[in-house]
Structures are given as structure tokens and as C-alpha cells.
C-alpha positions in Angstrom: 86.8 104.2 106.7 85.9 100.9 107.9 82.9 99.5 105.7 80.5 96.8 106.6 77.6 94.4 105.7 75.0 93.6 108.0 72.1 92.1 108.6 70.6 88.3 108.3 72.6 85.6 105.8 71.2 87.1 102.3 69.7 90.3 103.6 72.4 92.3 104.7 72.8 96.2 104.1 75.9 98.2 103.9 77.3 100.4 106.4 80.0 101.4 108.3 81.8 102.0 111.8 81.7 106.1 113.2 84.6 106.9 115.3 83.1 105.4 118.5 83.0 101.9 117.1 78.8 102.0 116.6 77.2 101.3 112.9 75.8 103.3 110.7 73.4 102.3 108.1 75.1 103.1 104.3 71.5 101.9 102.4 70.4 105.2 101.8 73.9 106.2 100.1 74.9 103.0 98.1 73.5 100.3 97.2 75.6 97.5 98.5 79.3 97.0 98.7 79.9 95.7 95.4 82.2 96.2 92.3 80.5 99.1 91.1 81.2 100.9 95.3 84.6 99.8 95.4 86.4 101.9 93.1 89.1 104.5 95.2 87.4 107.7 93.6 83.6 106.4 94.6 85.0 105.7 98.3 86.9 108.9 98.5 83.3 110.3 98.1 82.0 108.3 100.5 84.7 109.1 103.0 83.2 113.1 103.0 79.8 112.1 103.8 78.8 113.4 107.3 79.2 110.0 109.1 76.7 111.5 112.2 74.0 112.1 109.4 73.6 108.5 108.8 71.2 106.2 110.8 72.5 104.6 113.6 72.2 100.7 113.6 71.0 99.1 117.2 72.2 96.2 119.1 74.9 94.1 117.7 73.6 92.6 114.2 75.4 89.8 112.6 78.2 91.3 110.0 78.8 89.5 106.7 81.8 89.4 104.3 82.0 92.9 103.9 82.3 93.1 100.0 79.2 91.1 97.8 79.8 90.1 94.3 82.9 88.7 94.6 84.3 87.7 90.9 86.9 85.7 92.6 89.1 84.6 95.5 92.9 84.6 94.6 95.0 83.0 97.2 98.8 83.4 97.3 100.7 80.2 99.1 103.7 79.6 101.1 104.6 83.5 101.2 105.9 83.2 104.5 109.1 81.4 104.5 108.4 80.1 108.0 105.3 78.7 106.9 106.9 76.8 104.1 109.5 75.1 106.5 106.9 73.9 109.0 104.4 72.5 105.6 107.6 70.9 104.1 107.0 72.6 100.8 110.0 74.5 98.8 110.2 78.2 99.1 108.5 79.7 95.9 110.7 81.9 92.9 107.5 83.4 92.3 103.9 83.6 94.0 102.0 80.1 93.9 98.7 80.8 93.2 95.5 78.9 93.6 91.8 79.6 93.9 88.8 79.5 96.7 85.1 79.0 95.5 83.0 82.1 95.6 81.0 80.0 97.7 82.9 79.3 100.2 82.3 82.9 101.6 81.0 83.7 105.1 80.5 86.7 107.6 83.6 86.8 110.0 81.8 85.4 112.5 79.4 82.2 111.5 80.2 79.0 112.3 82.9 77.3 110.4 81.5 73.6 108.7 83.3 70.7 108.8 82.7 68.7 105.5 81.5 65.4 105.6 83.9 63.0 107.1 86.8 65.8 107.7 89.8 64.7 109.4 92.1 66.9 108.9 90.7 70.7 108.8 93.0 73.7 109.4 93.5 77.0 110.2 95.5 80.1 108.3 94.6 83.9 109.5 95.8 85.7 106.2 95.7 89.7 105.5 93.1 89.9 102.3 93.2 92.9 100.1 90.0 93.4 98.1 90.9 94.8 94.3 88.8 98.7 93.6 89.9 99.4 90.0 90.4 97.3 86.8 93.7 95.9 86.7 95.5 93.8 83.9 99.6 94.1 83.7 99.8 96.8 86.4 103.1 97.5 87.9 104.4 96.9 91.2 104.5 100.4 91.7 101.0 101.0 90.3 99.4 98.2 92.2 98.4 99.2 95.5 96.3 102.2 93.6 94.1 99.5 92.7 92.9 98.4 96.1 90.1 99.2 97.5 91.2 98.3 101.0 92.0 95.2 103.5 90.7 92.8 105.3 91.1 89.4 107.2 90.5 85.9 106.0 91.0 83.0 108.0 91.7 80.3 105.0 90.2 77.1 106.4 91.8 74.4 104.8 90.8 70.5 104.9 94.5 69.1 104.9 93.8 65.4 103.8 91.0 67.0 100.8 93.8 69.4 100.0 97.0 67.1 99.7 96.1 63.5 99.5 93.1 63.8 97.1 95.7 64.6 94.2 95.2 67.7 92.1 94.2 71.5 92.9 94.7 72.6 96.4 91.1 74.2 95.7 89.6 70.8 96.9 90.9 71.4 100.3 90.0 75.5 100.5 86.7 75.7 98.7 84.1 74.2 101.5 80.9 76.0 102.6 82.3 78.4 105.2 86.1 78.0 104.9 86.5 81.8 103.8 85.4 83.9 106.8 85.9 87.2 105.3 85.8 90.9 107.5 84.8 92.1 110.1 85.5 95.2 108.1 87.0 96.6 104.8 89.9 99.3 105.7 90.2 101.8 103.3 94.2 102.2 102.2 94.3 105.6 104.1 93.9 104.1 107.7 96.5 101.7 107.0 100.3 103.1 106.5 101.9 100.3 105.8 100.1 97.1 104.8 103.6 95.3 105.4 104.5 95.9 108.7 100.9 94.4 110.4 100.7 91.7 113.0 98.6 88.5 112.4 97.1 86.1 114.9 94.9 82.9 115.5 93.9 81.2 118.5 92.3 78.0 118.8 90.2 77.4 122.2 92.6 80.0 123.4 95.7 78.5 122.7 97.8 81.1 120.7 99.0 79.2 117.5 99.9 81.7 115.0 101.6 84.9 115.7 102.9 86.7 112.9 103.7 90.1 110.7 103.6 90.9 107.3 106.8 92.3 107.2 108.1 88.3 106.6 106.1 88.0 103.4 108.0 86.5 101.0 106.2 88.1 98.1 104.7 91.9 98.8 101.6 93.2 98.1 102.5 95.0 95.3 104.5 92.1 93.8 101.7 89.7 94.3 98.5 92.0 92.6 101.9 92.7 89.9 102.1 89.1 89.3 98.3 87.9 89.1 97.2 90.8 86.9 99.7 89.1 84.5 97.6 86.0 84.6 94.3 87.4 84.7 92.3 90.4 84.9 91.5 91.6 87.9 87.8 93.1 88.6 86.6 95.3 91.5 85.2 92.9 94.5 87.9 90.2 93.5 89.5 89.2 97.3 93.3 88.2 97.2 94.4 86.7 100.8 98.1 87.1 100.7 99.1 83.6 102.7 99.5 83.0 106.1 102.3 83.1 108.6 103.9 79.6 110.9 101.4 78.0 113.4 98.8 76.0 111.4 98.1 72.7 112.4 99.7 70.9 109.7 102.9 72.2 111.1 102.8 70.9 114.6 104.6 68.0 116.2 102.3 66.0 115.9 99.9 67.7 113.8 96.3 69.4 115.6 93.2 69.4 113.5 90.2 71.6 114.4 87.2 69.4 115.6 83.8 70.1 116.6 83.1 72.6 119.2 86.6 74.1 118.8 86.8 77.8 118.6 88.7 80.5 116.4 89.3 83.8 117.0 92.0 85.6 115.0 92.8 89.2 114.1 94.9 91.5 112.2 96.8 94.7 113.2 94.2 97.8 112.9 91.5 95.6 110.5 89.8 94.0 113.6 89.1 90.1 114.8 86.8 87.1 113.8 85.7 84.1 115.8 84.2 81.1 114.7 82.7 78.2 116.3 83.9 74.9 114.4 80.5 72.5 113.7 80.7 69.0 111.9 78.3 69.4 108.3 76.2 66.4 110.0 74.9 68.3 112.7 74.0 71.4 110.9 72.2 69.5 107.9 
């Protein structure tokens, strides 16, 4: 299944996308795509409902994140070697981990916000697996039974809030906006191998990253393995899995996003996101 939210910022329903790409409204069957919908055996249900039953949605609403009550966002850095090489940073023994704010969600497609005075904001398009089942020391060879399925994240970073303000990277990740999330969850089944998926970004156009997840560094398994160790894990929580060479810390010289600049990006089978870059000032 591919499952959705849509509707106005704060007022969106859940649903998903029939076999001929159209929504279909999933109100009168759930209540929202939370935590408590999220778990494998609750979406294997959903999976057997007659999807031509459901209403159909008209015209081409705006789509939110498609998961709501997120606990928390989990990033994974440097995992692709490439990437490492072009940021100047060593190549990790183990997963480096670091956290987005809640807040900093936003539908696929909304505008991305530049924060006040921003010099130095970024790109990353990142494969994002969203956790279904309860999971503290799980195996590597448990783990992908607790996901509840994938989606994309483009990781906007603020490079000089990020590196130069010394501490947490989270400064630089956790902005209004800078964790685009969807356009759709992808339930495990309609994806046979979450490592072998291509990864793209495109700035005005321009093809800047252009990736697979078959150069991860760390796998999927190993990565849910590894955090689980540190913390629980909760249905909802979002876990972007890092980002392949191209961003614009890594150019010669480096390109920053500015104003009026647009994103689009995609992953293998999970669909695309675009964004329109806006300063905070002209929005507030």
C-alpha cells in the first residue's frame, strides 16, 4: 500500500493511493496515520480492505508527512562513504546518530523556510523508514519486522548553524520545514529490497545528487539494530538513513540553496517531493 495524509496544514485525513494513482479517503477506516495504525498486523488488515469501496478524493489536495505523531526523528550521518569524502568527515566504525525536531516536519511539498539570516542552507534526499512495532535491542535480523514502511526525506540542513555554531548538528537540521517527509508511506511488501533503491535531488533542475542504497555504509537492519540499543523505539518514530554525494557542502566551491530556488527529489518506487525555497522574512 501507499498511505497518505491530506488535506489543509492541521486538518489532514488519511488515505491512500488505488492502483491508478487517484486517492482514496481512509477516515472512515482509521483514524489517522499514527502510532496506534502503524503496527505490521493492523496494516496487513488494512491492505484486505476493498480499496474501490473507499471514497474517492477530487482534484489534487495538498499531502502532508504521511505519518502524525511522530515521537522522534533519528537521523543516521555520513553512511555513504562518498558523502563522507566530499564533507571531509571520517568514515564512521559505527552509525553517527543525531536528532531533528518533531517540528521541523512538513508535507513533501510546502515550501522549504530559510531561517533568519541563512547562508549556508543544504540539501540531502535520504530513504526514511518509519518504525511499526516496539523495538528495544532487536536484532539485525529481526529489525526490518519492525517497520512499518519507507519513505523520503529531504534533510535540509543550515551548514554554517550546523558546523560553525559548535555543538549538536541538531542546530543546523531542526528549522521549521527542514524535514519534508512523504509523498507516501510504502508498506515493506511493495519494496523487495530496500538496499538496492536509487536516490535523487535536483536543484532548479540541475541534477546534484544521484545515488543507491546499495552504497550505505551501515544497512537498514544494522542501523534500527544499533539505535534500539540506545533507545527505545516507538511506532511513528522516522529514521532517515543518510544521504548519498552531491550536497552543496561538497561542491567546488560550495552552492547554497537561496530564495526562489527549487527542489525536487525522489526515491526508487516511494515517489518525488518538490519544494520551493522562501527566506523566513518574507513568509513572517
Amino acid at each position: 500500500m501507499k498511505l497518505l495524509r491530506f488535506g489543509p496544514k492541521g486538518q489532514e485525513k488519511p488515505g491512500l493511493l488505488d492502483a491508478n494513482g487517484r486517492i482514496r479517503d481512509l477516515s472512515d477506516k482509521i483514524n489517522d496515520l499514527d502510532g496506534a495504525a502503524l503496527d505490521p498486523d493492523r496494516l496487513s488488515a488494512l491492505a484486505k480492505i476493498d480499496t474501490a469501496s473507499l471514497p474517492l478524493v477530487e482534484g489534487n489536495p495538498r499531502l502532508g508527512p504521511p505519518v502524525t505523531g511522530v515521537g522522534k526523528i533519528v537521523a543516521v550521518g555520513i553512511n555513504y562513504k562518498a558523502h563522507g569524502e566530499e564533507a571531509k568527515m571520517d568514515i564512521p566504525d559505527e552509525p553517527i546518530l543525531f536528532t531533528k525536531a518533531v517540528t521541523s516536519l512538513s508535507g513533501p511539498n510546502d515550501p522549504v523556510v530559510l531561517p533568519k539570516g541563512s547562508k549556508k542552507g543544504d540539501w540531502e534526499v535520504e530513504l526514511a523508514v518509519v518504525i511499526g512495532r516496539r523495538a528495544q535491542y532487536v536484532s539485525q535480523s529481526e529489525a526490518l519486522g519492525v517497520i512499518a514502511g519507507y519513505s523520503i526525506m529531504n534533510d535540509v540542513s543550515e551548514r554554517e548553524y550546523q558546523l560553525e555554531r559548535d555543538g549538536q548538528w541538531l542546530k543546523g537540521k531542526s528549522f521549521d520545514t527542514f524535514a519534508p517527509l512523504g509523498p507516501w508511506l510504502v508498506t515493506p511488501d511493495e519494496v523487495s529490497d530496500p538496499q538496492n533503491l536509487n536516490l535523487w535531488l535536483e536543484v532548479n533542475g540541475d541534477r546534484r545528487q544521484d545515488g543507491n542504497t546499495s552504497s550505505m555504509i551501515f544497512g537498514i537492519g544494522h542501523i534500527i539494530s544499533s539505535i534500539s540499543s540506545y533507545m527505545t523505539l516507538m511506532p511513528g518514530d522516522v529514521i532517515p538513513t543518510g544521504t548519498p554525494p552531491g550536497v552543496g557542502l561538497g561542491r567546488v566551491p560550495p552552492m547554497y540553496l537561496k530564495p526562489g530556488d527549487v527542489m525536487r527529489l525522489g526515491v526508487e518506487g516511494l515517489g518525488e517531493q518538490t519544494q520551493q525555497v522562501k527566506a523566513w522574512e518574507d513568509v513572517n
